[in-house]
MOPAC internal coordinates of N, CA, C and O (Angstrom, degrees):
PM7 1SCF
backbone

  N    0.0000 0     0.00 0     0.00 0    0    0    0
  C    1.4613 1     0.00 0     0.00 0    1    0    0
  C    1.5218 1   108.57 1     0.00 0    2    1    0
  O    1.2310 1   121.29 1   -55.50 1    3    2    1
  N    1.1899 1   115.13 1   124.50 1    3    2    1
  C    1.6418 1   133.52 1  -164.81 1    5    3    2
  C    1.9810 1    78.31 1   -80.86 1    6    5    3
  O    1.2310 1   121.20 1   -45.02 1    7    6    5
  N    1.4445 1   115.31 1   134.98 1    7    6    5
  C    1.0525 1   108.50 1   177.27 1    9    7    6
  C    1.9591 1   108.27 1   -83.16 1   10    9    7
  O    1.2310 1   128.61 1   137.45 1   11   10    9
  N    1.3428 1   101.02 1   -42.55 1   11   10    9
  C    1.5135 1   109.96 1  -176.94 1   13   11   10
  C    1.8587 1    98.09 1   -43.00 1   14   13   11
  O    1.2310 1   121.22 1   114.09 1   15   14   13
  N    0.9752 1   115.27 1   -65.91 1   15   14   13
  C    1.6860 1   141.81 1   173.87 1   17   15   14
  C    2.1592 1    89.34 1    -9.75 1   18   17   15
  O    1.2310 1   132.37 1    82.67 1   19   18   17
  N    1.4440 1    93.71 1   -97.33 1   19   18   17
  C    1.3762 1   121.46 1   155.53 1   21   19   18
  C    1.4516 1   124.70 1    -6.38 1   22   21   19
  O    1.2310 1   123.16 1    97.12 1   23   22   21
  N    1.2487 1   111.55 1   -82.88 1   23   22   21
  C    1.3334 1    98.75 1   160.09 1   25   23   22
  C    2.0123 1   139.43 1   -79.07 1   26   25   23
  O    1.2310 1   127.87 1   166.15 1   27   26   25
  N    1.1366 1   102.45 1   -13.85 1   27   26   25
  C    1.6796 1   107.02 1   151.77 1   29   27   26
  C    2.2476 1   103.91 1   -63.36 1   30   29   27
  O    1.2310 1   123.73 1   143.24 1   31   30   29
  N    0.7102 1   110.46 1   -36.76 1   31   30   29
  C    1.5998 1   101.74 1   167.80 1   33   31   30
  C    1.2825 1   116.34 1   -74.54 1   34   33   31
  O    1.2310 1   113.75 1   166.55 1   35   34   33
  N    1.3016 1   129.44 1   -13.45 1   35   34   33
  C    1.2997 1   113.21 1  -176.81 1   37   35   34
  C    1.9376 1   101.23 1  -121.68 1   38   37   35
  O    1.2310 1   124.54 1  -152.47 1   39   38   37
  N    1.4172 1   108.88 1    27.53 1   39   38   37
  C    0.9640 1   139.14 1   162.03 1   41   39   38
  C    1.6304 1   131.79 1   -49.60 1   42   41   39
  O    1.2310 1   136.05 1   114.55 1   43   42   41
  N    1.5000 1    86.54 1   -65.45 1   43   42   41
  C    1.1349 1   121.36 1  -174.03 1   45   43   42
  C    1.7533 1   109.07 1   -86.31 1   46   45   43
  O    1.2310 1   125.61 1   -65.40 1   47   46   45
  N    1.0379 1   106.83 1   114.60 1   47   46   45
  C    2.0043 1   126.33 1   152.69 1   49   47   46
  C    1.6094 1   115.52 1    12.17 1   50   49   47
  O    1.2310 1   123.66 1   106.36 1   51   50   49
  N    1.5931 1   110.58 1   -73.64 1   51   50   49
  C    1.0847 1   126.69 1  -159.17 1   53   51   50
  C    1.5035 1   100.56 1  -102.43 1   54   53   51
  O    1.2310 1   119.02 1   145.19 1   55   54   53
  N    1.5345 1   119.47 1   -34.81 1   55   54   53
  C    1.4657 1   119.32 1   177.96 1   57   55   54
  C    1.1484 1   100.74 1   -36.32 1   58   57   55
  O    1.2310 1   121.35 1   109.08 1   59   58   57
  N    1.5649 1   115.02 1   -70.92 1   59   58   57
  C    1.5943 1   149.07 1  -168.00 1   61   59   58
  C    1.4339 1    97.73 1   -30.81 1   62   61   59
  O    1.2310 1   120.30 1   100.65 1   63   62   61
  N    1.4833 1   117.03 1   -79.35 1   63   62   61
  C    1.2581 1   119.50 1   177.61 1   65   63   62
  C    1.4129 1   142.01 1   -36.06 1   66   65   63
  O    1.2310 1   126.80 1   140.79 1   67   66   65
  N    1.8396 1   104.52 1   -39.21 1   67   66   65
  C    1.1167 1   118.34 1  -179.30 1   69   67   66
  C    1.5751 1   107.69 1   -61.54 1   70   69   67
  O    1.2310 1   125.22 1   133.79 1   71   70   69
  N    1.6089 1   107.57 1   -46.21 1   71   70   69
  C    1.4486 1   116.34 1   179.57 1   73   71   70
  C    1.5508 1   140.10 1   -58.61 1   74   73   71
  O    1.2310 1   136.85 1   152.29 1   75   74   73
  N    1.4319 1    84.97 1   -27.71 1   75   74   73
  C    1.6865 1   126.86 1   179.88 1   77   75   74
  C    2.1099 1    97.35 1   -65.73 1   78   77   75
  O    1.2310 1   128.05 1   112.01 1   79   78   77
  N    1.8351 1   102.10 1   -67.99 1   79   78   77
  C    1.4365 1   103.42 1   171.71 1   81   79   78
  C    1.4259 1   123.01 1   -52.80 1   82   81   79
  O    1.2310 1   111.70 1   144.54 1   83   82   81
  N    1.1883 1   133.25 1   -35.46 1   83   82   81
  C    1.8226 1   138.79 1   177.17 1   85   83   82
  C    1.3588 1    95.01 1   -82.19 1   86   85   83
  O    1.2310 1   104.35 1   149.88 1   87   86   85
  N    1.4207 1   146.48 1   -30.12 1   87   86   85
  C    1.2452 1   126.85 1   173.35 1   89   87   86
  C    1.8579 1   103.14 1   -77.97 1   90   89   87
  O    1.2310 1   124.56 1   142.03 1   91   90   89
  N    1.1269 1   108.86 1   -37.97 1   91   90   89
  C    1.4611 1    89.75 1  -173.97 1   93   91   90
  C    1.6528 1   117.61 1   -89.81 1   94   93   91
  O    1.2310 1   125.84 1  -179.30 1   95   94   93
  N    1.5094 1   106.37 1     0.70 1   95   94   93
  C    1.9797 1   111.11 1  -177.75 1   97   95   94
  C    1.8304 1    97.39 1  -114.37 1   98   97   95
  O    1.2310 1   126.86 1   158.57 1   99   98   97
  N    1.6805 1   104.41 1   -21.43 1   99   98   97
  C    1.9146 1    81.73 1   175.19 1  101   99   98
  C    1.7018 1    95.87 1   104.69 1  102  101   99
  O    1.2310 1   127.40 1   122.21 1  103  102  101
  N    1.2160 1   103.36 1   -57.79 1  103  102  101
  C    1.8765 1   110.12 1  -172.31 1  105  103  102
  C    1.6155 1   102.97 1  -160.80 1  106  105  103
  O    1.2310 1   114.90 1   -38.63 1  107  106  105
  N    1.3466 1   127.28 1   141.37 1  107  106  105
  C    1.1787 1   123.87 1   175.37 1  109  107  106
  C    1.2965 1   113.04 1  -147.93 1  110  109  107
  O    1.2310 1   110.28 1   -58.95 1  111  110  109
  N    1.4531 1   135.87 1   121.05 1  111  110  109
  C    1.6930 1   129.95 1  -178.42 1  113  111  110
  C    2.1514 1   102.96 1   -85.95 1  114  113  111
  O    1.2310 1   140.56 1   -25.34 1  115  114  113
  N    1.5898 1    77.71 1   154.66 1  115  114  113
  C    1.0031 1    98.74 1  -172.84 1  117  115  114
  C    1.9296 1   118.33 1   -40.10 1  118  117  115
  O    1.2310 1   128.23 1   156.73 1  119  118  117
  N    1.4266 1   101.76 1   -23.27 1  119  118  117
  C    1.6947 1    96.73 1   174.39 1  121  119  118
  C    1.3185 1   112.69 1   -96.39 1  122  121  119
  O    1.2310 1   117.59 1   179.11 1  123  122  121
  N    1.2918 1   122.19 1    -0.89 1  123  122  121
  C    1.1054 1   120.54 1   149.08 1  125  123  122
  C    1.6769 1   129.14 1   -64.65 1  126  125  123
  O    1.2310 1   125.96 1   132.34 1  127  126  125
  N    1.0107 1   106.14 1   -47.66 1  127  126  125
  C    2.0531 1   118.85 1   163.68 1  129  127  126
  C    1.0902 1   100.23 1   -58.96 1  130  129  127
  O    1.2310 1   108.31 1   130.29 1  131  130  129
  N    1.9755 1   139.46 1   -49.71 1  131  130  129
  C    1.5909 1   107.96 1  -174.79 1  133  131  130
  C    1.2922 1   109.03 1   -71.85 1  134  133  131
  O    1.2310 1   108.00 1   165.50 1  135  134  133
  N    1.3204 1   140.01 1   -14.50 1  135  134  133
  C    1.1265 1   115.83 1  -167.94 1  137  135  134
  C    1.2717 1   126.36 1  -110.11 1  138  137  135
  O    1.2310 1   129.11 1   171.57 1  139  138  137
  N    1.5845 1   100.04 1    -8.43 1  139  138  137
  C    1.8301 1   122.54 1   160.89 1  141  139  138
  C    1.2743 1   113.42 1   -53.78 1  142  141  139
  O    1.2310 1   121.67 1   129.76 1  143  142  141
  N    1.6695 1   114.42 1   -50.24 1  143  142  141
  C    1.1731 1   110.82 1  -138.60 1  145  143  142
  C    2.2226 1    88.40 1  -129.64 1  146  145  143
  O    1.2310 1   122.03 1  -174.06 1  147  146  145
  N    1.3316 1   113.73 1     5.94 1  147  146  145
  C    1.4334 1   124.24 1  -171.52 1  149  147  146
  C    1.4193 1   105.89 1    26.18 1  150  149  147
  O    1.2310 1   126.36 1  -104.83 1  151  150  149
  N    1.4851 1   105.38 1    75.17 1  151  150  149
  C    1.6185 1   106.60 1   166.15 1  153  151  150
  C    1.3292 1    97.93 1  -120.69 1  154  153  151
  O    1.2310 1   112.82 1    19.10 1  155  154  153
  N    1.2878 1   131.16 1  -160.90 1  155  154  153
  C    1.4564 1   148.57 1   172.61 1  157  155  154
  C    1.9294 1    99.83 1  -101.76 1  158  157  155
  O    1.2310 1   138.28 1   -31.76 1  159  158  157
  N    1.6210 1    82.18 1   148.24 1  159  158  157
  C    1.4213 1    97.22 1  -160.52 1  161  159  158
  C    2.0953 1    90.47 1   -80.99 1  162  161  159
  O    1.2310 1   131.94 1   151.82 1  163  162  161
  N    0.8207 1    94.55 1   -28.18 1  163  162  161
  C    2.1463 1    90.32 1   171.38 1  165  163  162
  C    1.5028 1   115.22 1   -77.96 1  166  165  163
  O    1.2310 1   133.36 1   174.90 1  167  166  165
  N    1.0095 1    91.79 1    -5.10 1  167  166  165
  C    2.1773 1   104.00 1   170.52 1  169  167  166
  C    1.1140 1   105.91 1   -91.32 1  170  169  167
  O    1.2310 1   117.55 1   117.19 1  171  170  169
  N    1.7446 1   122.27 1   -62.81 1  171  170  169
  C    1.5798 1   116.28 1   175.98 1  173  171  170
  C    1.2067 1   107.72 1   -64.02 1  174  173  171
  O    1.2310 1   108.47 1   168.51 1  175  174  173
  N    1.2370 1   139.16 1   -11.49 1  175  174  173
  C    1.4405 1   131.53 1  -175.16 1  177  175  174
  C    1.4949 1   118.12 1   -84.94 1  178  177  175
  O    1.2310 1   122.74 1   140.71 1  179  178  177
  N    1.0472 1   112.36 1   -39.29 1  179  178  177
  C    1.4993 1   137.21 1   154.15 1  181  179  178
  C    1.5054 1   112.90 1   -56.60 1  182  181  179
  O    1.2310 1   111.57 1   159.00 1  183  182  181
  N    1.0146 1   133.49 1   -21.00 1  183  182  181
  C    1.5582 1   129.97 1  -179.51 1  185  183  182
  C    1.6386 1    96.90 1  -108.29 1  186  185  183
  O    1.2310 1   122.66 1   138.00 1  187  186  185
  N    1.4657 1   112.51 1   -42.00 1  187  186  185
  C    1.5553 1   106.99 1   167.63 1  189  187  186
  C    1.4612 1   122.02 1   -22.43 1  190  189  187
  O    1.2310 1   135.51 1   115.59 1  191  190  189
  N    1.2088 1    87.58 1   -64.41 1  191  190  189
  C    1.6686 1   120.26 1  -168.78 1  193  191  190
  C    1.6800 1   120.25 1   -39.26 1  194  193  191
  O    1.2310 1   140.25 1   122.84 1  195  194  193
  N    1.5347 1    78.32 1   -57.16 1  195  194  193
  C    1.3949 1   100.04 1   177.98 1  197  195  194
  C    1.6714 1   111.78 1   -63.31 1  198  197  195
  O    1.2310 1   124.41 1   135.04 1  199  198  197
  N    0.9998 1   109.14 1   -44.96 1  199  198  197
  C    1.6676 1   115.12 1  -171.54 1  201  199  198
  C    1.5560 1   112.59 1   -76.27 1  202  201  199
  O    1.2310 1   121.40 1   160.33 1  203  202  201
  N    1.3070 1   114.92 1   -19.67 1  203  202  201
  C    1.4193 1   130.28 1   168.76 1  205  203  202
  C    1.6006 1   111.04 1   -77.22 1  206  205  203
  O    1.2310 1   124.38 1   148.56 1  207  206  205
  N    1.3812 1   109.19 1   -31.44 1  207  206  205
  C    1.5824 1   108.38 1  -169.62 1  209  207  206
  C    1.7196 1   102.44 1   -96.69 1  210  209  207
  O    1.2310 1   118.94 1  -170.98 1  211  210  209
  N    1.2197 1   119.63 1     9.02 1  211  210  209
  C    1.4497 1   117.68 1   174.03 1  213  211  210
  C    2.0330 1   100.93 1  -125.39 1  214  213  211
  O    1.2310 1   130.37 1  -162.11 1  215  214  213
  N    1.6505 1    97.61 1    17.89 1  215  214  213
  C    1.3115 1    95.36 1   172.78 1  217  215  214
  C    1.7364 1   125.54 1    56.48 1  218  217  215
  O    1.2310 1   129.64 1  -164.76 1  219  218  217
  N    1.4383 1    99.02 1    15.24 1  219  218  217
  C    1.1529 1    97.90 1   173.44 1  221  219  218
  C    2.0637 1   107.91 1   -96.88 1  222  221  219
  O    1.2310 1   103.99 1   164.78 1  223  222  221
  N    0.9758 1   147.11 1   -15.22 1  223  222  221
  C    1.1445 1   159.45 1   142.59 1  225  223  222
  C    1.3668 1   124.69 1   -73.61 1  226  225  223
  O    1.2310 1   108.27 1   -55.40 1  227  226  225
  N    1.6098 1   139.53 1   124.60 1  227  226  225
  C    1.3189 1   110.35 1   161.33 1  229  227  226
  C    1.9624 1   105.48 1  -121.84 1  230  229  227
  O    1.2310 1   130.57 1   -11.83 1  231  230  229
  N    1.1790 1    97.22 1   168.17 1  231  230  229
  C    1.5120 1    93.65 1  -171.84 1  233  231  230
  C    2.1580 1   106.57 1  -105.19 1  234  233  231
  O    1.2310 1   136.24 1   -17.69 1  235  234  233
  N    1.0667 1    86.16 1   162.31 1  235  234  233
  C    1.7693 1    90.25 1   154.79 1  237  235  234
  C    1.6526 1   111.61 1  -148.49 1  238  237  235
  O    1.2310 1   129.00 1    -4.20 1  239  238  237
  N    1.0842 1   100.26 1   175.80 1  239  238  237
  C    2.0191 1   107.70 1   173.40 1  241  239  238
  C    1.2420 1    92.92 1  -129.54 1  242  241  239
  O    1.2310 1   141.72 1   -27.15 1  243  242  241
  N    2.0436 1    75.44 1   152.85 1  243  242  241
  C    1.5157 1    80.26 1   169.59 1  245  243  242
  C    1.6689 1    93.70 1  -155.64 1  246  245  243
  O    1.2310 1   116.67 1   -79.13 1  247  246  245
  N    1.4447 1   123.93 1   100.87 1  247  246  245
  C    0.9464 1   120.46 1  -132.22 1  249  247  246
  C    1.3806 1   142.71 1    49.53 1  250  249  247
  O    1.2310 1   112.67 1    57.25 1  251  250  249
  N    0.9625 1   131.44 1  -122.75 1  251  250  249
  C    1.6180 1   153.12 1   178.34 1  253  251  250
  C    1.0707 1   102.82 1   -74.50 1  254  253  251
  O    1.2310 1   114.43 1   168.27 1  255  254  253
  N    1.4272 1   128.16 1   -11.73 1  255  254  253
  C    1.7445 1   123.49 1  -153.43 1  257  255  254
  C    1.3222 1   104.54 1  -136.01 1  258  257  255
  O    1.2310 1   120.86 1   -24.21 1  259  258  257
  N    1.3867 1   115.95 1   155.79 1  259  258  257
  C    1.6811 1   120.57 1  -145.81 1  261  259  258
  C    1.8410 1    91.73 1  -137.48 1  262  261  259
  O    1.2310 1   121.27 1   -63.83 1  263  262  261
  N    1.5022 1   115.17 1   116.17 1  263  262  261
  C    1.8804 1   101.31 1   178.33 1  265  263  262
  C    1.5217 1    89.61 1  -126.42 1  266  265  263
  O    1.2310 1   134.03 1   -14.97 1  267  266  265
  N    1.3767 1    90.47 1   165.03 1  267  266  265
  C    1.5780 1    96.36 1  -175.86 1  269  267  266
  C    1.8035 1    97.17 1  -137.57 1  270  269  267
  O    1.2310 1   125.63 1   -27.08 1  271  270  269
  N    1.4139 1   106.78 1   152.92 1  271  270  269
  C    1.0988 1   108.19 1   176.45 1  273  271  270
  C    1.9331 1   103.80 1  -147.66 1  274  273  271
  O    1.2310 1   122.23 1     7.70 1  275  274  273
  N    1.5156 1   113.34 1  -172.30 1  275  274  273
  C    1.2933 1    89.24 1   177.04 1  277  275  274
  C    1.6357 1   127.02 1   -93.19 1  278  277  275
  O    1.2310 1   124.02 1   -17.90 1  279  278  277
  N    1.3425 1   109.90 1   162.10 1  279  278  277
  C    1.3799 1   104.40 1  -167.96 1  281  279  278
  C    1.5418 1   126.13 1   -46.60 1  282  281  279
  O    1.2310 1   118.15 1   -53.13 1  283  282  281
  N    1.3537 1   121.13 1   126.87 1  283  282  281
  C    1.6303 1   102.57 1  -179.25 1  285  283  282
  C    1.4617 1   121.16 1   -55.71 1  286  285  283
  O    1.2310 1   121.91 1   162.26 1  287  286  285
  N    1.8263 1   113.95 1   -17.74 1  287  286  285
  C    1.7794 1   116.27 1  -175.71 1  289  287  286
  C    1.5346 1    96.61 1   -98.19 1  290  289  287
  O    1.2310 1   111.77 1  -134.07 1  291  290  289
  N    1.4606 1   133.11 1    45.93 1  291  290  289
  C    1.2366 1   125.64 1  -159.03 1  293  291  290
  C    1.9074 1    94.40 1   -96.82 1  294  293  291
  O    1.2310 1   120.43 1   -79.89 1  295  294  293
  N    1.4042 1   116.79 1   100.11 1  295  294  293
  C    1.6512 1    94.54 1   176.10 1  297  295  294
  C    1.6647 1   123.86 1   -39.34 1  298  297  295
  O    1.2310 1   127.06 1   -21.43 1  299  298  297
  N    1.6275 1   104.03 1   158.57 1  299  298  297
  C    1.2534 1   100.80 1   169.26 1  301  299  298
  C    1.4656 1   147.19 1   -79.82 1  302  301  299
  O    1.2310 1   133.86 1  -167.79 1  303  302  301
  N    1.5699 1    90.81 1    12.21 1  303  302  301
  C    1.2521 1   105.04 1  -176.08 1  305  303  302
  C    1.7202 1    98.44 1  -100.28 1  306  305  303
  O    1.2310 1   124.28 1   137.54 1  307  306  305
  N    1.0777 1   109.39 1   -42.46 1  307  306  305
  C    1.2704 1   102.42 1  -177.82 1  309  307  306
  C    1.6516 1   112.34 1   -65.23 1  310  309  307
  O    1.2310 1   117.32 1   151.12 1  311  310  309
  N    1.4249 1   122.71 1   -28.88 1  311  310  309
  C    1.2451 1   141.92 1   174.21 1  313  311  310
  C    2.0033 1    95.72 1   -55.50 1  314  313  311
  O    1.2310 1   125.30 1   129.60 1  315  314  313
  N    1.3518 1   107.42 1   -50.40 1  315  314  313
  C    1.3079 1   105.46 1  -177.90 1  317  315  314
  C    1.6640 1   135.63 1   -74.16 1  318  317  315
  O    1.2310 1   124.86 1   155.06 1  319  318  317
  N    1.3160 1   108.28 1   -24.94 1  319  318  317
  C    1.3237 1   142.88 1   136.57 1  321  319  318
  C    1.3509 1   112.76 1   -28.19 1  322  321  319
  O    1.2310 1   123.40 1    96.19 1  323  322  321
  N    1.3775 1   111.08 1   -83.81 1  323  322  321
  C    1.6123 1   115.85 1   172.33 1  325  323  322
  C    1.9134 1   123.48 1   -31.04 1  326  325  323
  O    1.2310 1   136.20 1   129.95 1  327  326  325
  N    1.7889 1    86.24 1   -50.05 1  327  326  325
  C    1.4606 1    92.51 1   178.06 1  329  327  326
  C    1.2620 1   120.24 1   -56.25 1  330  329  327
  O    1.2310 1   126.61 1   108.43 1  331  330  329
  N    1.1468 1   104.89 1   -71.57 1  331  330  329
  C    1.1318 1   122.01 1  -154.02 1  333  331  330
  C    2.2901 1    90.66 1   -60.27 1  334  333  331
  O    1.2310 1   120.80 1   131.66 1  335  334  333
  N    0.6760 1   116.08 1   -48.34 1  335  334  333
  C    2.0148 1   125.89 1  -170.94 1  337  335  334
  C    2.1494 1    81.24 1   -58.49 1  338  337  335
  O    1.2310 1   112.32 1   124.21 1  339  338  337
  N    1.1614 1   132.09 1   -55.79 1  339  338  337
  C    1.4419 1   128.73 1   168.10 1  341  339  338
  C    1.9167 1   111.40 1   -28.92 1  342  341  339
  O    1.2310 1   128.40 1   117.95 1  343  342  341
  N    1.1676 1   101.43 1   -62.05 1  343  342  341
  C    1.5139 1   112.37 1  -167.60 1  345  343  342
  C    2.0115 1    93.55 1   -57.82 1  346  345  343
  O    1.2310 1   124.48 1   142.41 1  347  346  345
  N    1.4040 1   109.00 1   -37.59 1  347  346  345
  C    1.7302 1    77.87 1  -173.19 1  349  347  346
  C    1.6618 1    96.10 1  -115.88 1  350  349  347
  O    1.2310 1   106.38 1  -154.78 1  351  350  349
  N    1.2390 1   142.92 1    25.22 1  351  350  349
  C    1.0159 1   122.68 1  -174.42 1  353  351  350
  C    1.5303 1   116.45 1   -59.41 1  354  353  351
  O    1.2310 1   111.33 1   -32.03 1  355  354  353
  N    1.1979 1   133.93 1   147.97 1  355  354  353
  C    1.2494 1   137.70 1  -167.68 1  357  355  354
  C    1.7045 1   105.06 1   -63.55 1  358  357  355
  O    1.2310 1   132.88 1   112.69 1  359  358  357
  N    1.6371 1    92.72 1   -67.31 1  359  358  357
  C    1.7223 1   120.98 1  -168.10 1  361  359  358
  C    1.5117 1    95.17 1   -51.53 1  362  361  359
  O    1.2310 1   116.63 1   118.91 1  363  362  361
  N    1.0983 1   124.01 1   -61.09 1  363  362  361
  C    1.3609 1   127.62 1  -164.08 1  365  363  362
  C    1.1352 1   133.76 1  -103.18 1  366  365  363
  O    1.2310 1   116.07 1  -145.84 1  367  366  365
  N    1.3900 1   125.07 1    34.16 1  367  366  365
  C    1.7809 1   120.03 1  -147.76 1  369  367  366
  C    1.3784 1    73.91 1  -111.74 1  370  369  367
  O    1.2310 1   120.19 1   133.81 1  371  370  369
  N    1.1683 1   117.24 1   -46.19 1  371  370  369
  C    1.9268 1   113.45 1  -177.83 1  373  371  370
  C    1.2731 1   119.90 1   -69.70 1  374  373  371
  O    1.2310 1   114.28 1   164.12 1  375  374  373
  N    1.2822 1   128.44 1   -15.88 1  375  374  373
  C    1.9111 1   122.84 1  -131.85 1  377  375  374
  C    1.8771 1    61.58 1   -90.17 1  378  377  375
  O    1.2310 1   139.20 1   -43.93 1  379  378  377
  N    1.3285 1    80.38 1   136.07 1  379  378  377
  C    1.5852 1   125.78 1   150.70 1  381  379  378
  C    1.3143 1    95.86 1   -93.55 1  382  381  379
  O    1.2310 1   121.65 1   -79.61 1  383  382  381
  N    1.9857 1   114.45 1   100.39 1  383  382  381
  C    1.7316 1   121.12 1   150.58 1  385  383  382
  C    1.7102 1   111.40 1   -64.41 1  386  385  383
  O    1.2310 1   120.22 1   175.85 1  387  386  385
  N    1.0110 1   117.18 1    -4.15 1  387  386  385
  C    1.6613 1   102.00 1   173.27 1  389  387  386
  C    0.8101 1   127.32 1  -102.99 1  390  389  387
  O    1.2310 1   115.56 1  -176.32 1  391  390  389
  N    1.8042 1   126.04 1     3.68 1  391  390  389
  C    1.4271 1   136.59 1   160.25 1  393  391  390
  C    1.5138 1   103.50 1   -63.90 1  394  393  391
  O    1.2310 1   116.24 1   179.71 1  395  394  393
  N    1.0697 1   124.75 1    -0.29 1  395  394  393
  C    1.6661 1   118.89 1  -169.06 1  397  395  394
  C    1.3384 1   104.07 1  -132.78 1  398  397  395
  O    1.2310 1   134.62 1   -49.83 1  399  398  397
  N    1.4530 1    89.33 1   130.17 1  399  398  397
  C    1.9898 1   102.18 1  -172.32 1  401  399  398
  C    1.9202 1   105.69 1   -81.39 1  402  401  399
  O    1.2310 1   134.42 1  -107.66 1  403  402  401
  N    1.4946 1    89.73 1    72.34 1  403  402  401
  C    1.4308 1   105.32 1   175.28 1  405  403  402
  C    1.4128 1   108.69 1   -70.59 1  406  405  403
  O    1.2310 1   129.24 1   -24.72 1  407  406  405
  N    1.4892 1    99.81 1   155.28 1  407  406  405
  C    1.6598 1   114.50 1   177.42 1  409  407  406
  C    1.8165 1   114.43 1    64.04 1  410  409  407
  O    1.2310 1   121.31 1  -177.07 1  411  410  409
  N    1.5992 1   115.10 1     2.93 1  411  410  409
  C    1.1209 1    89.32 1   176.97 1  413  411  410
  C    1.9523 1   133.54 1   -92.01 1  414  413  411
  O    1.2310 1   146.72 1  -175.91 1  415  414  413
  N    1.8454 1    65.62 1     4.09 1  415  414  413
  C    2.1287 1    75.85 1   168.25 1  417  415  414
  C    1.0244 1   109.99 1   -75.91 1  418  417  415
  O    1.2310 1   117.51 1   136.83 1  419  418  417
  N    1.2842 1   122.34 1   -43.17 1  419  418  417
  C    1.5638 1   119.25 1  -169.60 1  421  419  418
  C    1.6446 1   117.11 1  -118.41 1  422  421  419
  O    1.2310 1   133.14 1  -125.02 1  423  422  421
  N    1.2752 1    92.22 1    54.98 1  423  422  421
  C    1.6740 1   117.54 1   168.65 1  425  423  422
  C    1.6605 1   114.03 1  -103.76 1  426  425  423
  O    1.2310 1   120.10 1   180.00 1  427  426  425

């Protein structure tokens, strides 16, 4: 993991967030991010992308439906990074994920 790489992804607003939700749910599909975070599903898809192509995300299917979680070759520093940026994130240190009727699109 190119560190410069790495942190220009966690740069960005929504990157941050996306990473922030899969560290704190484990795995999350894409209708889960529009409706966490009310963006457009070609915005998270576009930031997906990106975070998948620097191997920091990896995806699976399962059917029709696309989840991402973090990479299994993810160093541990960057793994530690994540954590520790989780414990104070502003946006998310509170969000209750179970106020949101997650996963029932892609159930």
């Amino acid at each position: 993991m190119n560190q410069v790489d790495f942190f220009k992804c966690l740069s960005d607003q929504t990157r941050l967030d996306l990473l922030m939700l899969v560290l704190k749910k484990t795995e999350c599909c894409v209708c889960e991010f529009t409706e966490i975070l009310a963006l457009s599903q070609p915005k998270i898809s576009r930031h997906l992308a990106l975070l998948r192509s620097h191997k920091i995300l990896q995806d699976r299917r399962q059917g029709q439906w696309v989840y991402y979680r973090l990479h299994d070759q993810l160093p541990a520093w960057c793994l530690a990074v994540l954590t520790q940026t989780l414990q104070t994130h502003e946006g998310l240190r509170n969000l209750e994920i179970s106020n949101y009727k997650t996963n029932t699109c892609c159930e």
